[in-house]
C-alpha positions in Angstrom: 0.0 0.0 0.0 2.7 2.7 -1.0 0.4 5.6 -0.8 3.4 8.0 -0.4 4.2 7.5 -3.5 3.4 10.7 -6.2 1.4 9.3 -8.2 -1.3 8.3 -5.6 -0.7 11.6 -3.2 -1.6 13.3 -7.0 -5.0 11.2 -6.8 -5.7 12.5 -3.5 -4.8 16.1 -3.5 -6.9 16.6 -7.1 -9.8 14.8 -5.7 -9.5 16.5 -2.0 -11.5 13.8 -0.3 -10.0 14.9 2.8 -12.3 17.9 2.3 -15.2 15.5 2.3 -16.9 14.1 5.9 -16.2 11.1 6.1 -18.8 9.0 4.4 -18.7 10.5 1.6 -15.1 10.7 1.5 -15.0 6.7 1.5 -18.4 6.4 -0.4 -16.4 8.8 -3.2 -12.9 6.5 -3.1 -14.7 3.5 -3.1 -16.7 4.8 -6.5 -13.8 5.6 -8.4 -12.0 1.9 -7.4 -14.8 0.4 -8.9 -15.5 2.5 -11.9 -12.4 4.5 -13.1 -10.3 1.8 -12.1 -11.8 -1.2 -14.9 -12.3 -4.9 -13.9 -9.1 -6.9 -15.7 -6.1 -8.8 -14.6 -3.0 -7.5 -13.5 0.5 -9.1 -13.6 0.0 -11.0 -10.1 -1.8 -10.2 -7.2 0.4 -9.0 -5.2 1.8 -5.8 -7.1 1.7 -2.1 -5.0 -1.4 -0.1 -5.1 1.0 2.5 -7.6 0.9 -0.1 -10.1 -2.7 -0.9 -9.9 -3.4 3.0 -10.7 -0.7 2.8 -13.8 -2.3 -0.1 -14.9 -5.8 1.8 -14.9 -7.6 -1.9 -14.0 -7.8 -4.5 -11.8 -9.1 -7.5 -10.1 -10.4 -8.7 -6.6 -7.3 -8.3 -5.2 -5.5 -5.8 -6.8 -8.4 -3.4 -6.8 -8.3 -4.3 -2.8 -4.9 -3.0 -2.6 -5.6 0.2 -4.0 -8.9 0.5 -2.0 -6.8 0.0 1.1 -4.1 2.4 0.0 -6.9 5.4 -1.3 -8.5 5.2 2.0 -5.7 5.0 4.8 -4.3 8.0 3.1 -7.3 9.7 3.4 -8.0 8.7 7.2 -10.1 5.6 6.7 -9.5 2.6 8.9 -9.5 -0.9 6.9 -8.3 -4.2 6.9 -8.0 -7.1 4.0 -10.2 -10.2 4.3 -9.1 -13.3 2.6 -10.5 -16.0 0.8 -10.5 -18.5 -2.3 -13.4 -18.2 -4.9 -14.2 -21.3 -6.8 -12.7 -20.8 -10.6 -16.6 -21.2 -12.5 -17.3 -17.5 -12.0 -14.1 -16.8 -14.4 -15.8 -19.2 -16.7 -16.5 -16.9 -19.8 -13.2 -14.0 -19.1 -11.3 -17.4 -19.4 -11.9 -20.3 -21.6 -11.3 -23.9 -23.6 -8.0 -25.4 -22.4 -6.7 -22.5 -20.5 -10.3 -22.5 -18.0 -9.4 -26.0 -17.5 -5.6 -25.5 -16.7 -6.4 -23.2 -13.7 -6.8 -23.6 -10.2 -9.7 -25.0 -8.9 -10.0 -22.4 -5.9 -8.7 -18.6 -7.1 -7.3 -15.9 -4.1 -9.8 -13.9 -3.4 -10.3 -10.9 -0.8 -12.0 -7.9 -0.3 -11.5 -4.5 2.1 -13.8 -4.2 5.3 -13.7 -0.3 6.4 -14.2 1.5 9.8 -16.9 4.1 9.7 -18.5 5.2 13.3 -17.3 1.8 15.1 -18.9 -0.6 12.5 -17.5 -2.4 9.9 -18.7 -2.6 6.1 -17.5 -5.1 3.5 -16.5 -3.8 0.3 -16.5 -6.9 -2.4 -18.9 -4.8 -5.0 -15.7 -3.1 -5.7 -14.5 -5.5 -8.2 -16.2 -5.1 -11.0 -16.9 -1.5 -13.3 -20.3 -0.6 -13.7 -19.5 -0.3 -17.6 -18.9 -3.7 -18.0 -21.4 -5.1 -15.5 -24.3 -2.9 -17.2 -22.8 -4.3 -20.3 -22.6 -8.3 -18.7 -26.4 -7.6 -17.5 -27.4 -6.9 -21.1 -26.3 -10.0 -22.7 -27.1 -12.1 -20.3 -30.7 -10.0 -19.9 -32.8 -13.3 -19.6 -30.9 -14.2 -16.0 -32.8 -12.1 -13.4 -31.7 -13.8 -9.9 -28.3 -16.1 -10.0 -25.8 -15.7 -12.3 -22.3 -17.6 -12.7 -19.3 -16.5 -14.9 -17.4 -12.9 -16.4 -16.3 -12.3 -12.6 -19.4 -12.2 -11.7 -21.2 -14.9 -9.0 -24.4 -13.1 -6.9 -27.9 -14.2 -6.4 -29.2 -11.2 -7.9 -27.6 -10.5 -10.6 -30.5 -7.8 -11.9 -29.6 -5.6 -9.3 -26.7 -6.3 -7.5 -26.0 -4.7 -4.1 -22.3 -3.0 -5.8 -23.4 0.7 -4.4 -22.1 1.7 -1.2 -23.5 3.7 1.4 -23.3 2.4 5.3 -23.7 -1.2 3.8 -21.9 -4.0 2.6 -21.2 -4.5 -1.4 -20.7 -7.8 -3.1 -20.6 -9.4 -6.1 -18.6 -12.6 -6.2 -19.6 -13.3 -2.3 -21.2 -16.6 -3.8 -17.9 -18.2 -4.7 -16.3 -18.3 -2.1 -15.0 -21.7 -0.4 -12.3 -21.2 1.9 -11.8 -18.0 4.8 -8.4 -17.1 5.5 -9.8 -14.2 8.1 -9.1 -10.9 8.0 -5.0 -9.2 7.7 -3.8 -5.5 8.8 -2.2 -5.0 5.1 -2.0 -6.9 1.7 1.6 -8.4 2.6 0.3 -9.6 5.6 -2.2 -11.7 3.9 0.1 -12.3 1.0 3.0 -13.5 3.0 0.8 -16.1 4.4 -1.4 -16.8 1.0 -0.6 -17.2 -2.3 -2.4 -18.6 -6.0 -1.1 -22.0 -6.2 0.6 -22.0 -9.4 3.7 -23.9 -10.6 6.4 -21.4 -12.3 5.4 -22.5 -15.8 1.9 -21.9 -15.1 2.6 -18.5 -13.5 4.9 -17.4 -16.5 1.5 -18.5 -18.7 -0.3 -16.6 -17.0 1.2 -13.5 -16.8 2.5 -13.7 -20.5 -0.6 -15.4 -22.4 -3.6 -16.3 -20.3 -4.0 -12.8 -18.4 -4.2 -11.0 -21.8 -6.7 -13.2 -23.2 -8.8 -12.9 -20.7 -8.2 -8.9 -20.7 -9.8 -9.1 -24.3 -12.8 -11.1 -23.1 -13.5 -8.8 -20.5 -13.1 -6.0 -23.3 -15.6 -7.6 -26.0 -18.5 -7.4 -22.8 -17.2 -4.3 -21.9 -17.7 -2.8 -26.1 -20.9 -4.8 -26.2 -19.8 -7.4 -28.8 
């Protein structure tokens, strides 16, 4: 979470969410994770939350790093909560032999924030509402549960991805495996990492991520 670093400190002075009281200086850094930062897959989970704003996207994880960074620098009390997700709600971003190569159960987490002595989970983070609206319109016959593009919820028609004093989710329904909740991203990631052999990981990050990129961008245009 290197929020000293310029780029992110740039973020927060143009923004001045520190000028904001304080739920909607959280509600307003939690709305531009999830929509000016797009859903897509990084390099590995475990890059800084400086990278994940270069990059301009991200996933569970990475978008939970940024989250964390964005609102401790602005005075926000959080923590990481870690899980594993199982794979079928990647099933469409990821397909043919390269879905059935991957890992069973995925690393998964999501950011739990302090406001007024309760705690809210933040899992509706993850995915833009671009390219959700955009998932919802091709797949406009499924009304209630819905499976695959990043997506697992019982009500996929409306979603509960807007945050204000609640908690947001949107892949809560894959999850198979709690790792409880961590201080900071290398607290949970020096305990937890994707199991993935070094030629799988070298696939990943050099073939499979990209491809998936690309399905996520054909929802995301409307093809």
């Amino acid at each position: 979470m290197n929020y000293s670093d310029g780029s992110i400190q740039h973020l927060v002075s143009t923004r001045n969410w520190m000028g904001m009281e304080i739920v909607e200086r959280a509600k307003s850094i939690y709305d531009y994770v999830r929509d000016e930062i797009k859903f897509g897959y990084n390099l590995s989970d475990d890059i800084s939350a400086s990278e994940v704003l270069k990059d301009g996207y991200g996933q569970c994880n990475t978008k939970a790093t940024l989250l964390m960074a964005l609102l401790r620098a602005n005075g926000i009390s959080n923590r990481i909560h870690g899980f594993t997700i199982n794979k079928a709600l990647q099933k469409g971003a990821i397909s043919g032999i390269w879905y059935m190569l991957s890992p069973k159960n995925i690393l998964h987490s999501w950011v739990e924030i302090n406001i007024n002595s309760n705690w809210y989970f933040l899992e509706g983070v993850i995915l833009d509402k671009e390219y959700l609206t955009k998932l919802q319109a091709k797949n406009n016959d499924c009304k209630t549960t819905f499976c695959g593009f990043g997506a697992y919820t019982d009500n996929f028609e409306n979603p509960p991805i807007d945050w204000n004093l609640n908690n947001t989710f949107i892949q809560d329904k894959g999850i198979n495996q709690d790792f409880g909740v961590f201080d900071t991203p290398d607290d949970f990631y020096a305990k937890h990492q994707q199991k993935l052999g070094a030629i799988k990981k070298c696939i990943f990050r050099k073939i499979v991520r990209h491809k998936m990129n690309r399905n996520v961008e054909r929802i995301r245009n409307g093809w």
